[in-house]
C-alpha positions in Angstrom: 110.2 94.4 154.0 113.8 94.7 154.7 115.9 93.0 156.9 116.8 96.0 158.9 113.2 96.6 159.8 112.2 93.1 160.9 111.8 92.2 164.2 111.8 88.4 164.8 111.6 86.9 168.3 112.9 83.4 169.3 111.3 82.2 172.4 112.7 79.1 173.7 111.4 77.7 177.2 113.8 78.0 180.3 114.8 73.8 180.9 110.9 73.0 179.5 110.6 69.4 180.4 112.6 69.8 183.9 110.1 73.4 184.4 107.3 71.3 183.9 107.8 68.4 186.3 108.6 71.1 189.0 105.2 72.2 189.0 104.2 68.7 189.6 106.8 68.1 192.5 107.5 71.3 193.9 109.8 70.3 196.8 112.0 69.6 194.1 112.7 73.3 193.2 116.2 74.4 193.6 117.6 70.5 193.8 119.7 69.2 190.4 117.3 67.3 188.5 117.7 65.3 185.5 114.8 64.1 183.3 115.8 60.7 182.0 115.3 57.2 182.4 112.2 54.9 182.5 108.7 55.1 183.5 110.1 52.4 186.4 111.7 55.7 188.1 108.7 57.6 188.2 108.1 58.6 192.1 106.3 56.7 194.5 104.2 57.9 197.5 105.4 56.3 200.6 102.6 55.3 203.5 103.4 58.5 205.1 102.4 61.1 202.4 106.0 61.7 201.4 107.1 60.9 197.8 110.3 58.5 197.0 112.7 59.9 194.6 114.9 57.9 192.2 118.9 59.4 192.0 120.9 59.1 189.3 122.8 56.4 191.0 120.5 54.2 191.0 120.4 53.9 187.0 121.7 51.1 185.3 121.1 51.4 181.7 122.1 53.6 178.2 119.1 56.0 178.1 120.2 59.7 178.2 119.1 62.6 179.5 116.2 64.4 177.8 117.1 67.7 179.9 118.2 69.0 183.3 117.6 71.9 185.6 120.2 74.4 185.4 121.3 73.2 188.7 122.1 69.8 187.4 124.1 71.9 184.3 126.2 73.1 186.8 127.8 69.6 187.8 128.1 69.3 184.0 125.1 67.2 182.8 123.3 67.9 179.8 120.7 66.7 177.4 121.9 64.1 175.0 124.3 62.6 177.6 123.9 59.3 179.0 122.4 58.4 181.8 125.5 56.5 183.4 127.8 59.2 182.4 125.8 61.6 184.2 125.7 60.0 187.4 129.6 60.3 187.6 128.9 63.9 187.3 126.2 64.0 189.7 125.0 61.1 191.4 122.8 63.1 194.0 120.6 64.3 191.0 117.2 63.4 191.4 115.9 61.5 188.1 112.7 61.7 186.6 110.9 59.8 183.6 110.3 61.3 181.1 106.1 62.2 180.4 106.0 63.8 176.8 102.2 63.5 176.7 102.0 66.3 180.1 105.4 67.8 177.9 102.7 68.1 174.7 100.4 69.1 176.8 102.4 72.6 178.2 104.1 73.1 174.7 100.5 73.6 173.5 99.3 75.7 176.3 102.4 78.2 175.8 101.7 78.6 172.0 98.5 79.3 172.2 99.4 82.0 175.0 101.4 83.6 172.3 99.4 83.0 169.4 96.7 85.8 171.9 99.7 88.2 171.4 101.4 87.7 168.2 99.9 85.5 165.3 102.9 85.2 163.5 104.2 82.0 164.6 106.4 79.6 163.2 106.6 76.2 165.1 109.8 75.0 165.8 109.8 72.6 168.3 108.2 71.6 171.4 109.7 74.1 173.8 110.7 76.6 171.2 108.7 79.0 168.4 109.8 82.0 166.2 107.5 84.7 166.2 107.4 87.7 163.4 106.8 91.3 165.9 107.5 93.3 162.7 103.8 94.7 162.2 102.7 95.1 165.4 102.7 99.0 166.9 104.5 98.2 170.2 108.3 98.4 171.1 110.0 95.6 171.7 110.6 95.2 174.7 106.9 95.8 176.1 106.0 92.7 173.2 108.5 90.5 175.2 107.4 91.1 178.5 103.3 90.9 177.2 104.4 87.4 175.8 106.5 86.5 179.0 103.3 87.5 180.9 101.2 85.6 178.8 103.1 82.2 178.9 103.7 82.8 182.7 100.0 83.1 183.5 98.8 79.9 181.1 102.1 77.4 182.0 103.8 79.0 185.6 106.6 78.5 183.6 108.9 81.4 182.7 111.1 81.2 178.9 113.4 83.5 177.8 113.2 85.8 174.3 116.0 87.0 171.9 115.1 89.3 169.3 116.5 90.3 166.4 116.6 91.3 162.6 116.4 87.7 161.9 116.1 84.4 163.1 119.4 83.7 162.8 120.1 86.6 165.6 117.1 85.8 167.3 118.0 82.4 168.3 121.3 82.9 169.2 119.9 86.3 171.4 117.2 84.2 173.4 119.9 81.9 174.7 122.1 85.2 176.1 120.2 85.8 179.1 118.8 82.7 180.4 116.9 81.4 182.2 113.7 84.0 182.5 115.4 87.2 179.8 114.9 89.0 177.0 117.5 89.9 174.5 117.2 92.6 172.0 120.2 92.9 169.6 120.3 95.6 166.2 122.8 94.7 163.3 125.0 97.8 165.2 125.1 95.7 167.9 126.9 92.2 166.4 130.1 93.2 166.7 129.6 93.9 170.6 127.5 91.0 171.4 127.8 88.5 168.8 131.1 87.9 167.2 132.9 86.9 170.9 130.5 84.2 170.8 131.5 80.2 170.3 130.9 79.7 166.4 128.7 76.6 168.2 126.5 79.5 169.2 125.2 79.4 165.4 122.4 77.3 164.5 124.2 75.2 161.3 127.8 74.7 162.6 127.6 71.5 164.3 130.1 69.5 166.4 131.9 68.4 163.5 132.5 71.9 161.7 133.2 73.1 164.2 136.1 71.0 165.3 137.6 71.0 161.9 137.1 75.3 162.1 139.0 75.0 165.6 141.6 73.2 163.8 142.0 76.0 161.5 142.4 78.5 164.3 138.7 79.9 164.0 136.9 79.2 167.4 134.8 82.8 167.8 132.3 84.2 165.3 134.7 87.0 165.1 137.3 84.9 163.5 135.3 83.7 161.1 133.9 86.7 159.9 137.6 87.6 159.2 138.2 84.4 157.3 139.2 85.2 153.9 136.3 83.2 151.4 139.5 81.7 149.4 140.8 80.0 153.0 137.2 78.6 154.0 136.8 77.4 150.4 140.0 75.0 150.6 138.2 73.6 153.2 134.5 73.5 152.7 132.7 72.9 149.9 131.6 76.6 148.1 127.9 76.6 149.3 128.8 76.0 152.5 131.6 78.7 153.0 129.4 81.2 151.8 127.0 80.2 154.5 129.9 80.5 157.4 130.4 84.0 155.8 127.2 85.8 155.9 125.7 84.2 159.4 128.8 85.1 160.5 127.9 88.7 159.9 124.3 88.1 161.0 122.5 87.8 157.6 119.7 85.5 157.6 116.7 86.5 155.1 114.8 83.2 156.4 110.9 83.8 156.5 109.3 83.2 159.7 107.0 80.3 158.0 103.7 80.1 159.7 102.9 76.8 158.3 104.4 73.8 156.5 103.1 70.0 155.8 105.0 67.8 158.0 106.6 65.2 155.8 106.5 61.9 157.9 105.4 61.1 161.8 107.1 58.8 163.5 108.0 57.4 167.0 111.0 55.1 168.2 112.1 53.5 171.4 115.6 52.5 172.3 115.4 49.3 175.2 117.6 49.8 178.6 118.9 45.9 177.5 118.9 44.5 173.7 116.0 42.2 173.5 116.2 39.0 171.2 113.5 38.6 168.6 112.5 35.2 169.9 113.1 35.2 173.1 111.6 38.5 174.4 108.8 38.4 172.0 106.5 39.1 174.4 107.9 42.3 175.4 109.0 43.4 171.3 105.1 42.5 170.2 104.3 45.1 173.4 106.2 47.7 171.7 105.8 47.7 168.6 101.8 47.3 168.8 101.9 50.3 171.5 104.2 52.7 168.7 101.5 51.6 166.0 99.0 52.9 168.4 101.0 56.1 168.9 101.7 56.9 165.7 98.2 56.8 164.9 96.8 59.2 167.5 99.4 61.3 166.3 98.1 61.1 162.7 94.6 61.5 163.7 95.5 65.0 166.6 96.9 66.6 163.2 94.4 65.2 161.0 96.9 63.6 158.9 96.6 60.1 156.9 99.8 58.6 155.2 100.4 56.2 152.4 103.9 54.7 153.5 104.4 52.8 156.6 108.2 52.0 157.6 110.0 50.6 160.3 113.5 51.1 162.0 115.6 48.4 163.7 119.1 49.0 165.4 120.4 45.6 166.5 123.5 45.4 169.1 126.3 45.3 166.7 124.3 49.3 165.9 123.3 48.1 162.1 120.2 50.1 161.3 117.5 48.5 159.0 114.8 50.6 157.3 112.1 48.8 155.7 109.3 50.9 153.9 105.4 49.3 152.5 103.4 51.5 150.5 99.7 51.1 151.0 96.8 51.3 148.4 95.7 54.5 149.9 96.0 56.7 153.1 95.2 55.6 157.0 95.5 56.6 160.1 94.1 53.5 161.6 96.4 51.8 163.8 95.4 48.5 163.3 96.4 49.0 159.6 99.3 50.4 160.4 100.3 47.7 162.4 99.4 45.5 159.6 101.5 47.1 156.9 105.0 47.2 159.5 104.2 44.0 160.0 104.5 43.2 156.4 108.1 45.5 157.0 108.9 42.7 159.4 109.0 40.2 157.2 111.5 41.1 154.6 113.9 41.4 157.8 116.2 38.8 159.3 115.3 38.9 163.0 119.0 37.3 163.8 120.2 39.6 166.4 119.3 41.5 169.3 117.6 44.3 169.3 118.4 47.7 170.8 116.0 50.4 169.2 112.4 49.5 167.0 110.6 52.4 165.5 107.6 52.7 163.0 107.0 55.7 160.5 104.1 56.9 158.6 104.9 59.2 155.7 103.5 60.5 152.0 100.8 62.6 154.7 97.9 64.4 153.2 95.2 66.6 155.2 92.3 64.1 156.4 90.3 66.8 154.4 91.4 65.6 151.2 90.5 62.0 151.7 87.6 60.7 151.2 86.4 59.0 154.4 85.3 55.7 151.8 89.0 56.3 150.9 90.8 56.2 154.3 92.2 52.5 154.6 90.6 50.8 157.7 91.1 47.9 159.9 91.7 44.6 158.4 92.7 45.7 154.7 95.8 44.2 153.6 98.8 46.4 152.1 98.7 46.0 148.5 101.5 47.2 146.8 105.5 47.6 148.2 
């Protein structure tokens, strides 16, 4: 099939994790709220009925926001941002921990609303798929409003829908008409609604290419589809400038990929205040055990088992440390886990404060292909490094 005659859809959920704590605190709709922070902000019920709120003035700390509600955007706070920089924007912003198990929860609720429309799926993220429309008889348009209608009645949570020849097009379309749209763009159309876009609007050109394209007087897609290849390739490296070239004229012959083997699962947590290795051992033994035990579930809810255990230390001074054991076979026991980043531990020189600890589990097979007597349980020792 063609590019011309595909039709792929990018649905991406309207603020998802902000969207999903409304439904839980209702009498929050319409207020700037900013998801962020620690579970100590999480609200509290006062004696008469009413729930306490934490603002964003009362953080003190480095987190940064997860998301916000679009009427938090307006004051100018975003995801990524910190926390403290955000409440100089918007102090009166009502701030919320952030619950990714209720977030997992939703995220698989949505997708399996879609999957009852469209089976072609490829999973992108938790508040974001792409979805291949191209064999199915309906138009367009009634496929986005089914699928709309779908997630509406399983979430209460509206998401917006670009689609497009490819998924190139499609993403950048399901951000044009937010929150609660659909976008549906043609290759006729890209001149019109694509190249007076940002060249940020393109998933690929980050930050950094695109200040050094700003500084070459390209700013809109438009201008870099009239970039001569010889100019971008003085520049970029070859690969790279064809790349700017043909996105830049919407071509994208990316597969919608209904599956793929996730390489490695991992968790991390970054502390509000650097914690020293001896003194707040209490509170680093705590943390560690409890992303051992998450890492696990998570191996075990997508029947996975990995080989390689690794860890991640930033200290204060932001040195990162990576530290990787290879086991004698597979687990998804946490125990073991624990046991082989332990060993990780060892071979590092606990000297410094800590700001962020993380534990990985990678070289994944399907739990299908192990051999239960094979699986590597609590209380065997790592053999090998």
């Amino acid at each position: 099939m063609n590019a011309i005659s595909r039709r792929i859809a990018h649905l991406d959920m309207d603020a998802f994790y902000a969207s999903v704590e409304l439904l839980r605190y209702p009498e929050l709709t319409g207020l700037p709220v900013v998801i962020g922070g620690r579970s100590k902000h999480k609200p509290a019920l006062q004696t008469d009925g009413s729930r306490h709120f934490y603002k964003l003035r009362d953080y003190a700390g480095r987190g940064v926001i997860t998301t916000a509600t679009y009427e938090a955007r307006a004051s100018g706070v975003h995801s990524g941002m910190g926390v403290m920089k955000a409440a100089q924007l918007a102090p009166d912003a009502i701030l919320l921990p952030a619950d990714f198990e209720r977030f997992r929860h939703y995220s698989r609720l949505f997708k399996a609303a879609v999957a009852r429309v469209a089976t072609e799926i490829e999973n992108t993220g938790i508040d974001e798929i792409y979805i291949d429309l191209s064999e199915l008889p309906e138009g367009s348009l009634m496929l986005a409003k089914k699928i709309k209608q779908a997630v509406l009645e399983a979430t209460g949570l509206t998401c917006s829908i670009g689609i497009a020849p490819n998924k190139l097009l499609a993403k950048i379309c399901s951000d044009l008409d937010k929150p609660d749209g659909i976008s549906i763009i043609g290759m006729s159309d890209i001149a019109d609604r694509i190249w007076p876009l940002s060249v940020r609007k393109i998933n690929g050109i980050g930050p950094k290419a695109a200040k050094k394209l700003a500084s070459l007087g390209i700013t809109t897609i438009a201008a870099l589809a009239q970039a001569e290849p010889e100019f971008l390739q003085a520049h970029f490296s070859r690969s790279y400038s064809i790349w700017l070239l043909e996105v830049s004229h919407g071509i994208d012959n990316r597969p919608v990929k209904t599956y793929s083997e996730p390489k490695s699962i991992s968790r991390e947590t970054t502390f509000e205040q650097d914690l020293h290795p001896r003194h707040d051992r209490p509170v680093l033994s705590k943390a560690f055990t409890a992303l051992c035990i998450r890492v696990a579930e998570d191996l075990q809810r997508k029947a996975y088992a990995g080989r390689t255990v690794g860890i991640k230390l930033r200290f204060e001074d932001f040195q990162t440390v990576t530290r990787d054991f290879t086991l004698s076979t597979h687990t998804n026991d946490p125990a073991a886990i624990r046991q082989a980043a332990t060993e990780c531990l060892r071979r590092v020189a606990l000297e410094k404060k800590l700001r962020l600890l993380g534990v990985r589990v990678s070289t994944l097979v399907p739990i299908d292909s192990v051999q239960t007597t094979e699986i590597l349980r609590q209380g065997v020792l790592p053999l090998s490094t």
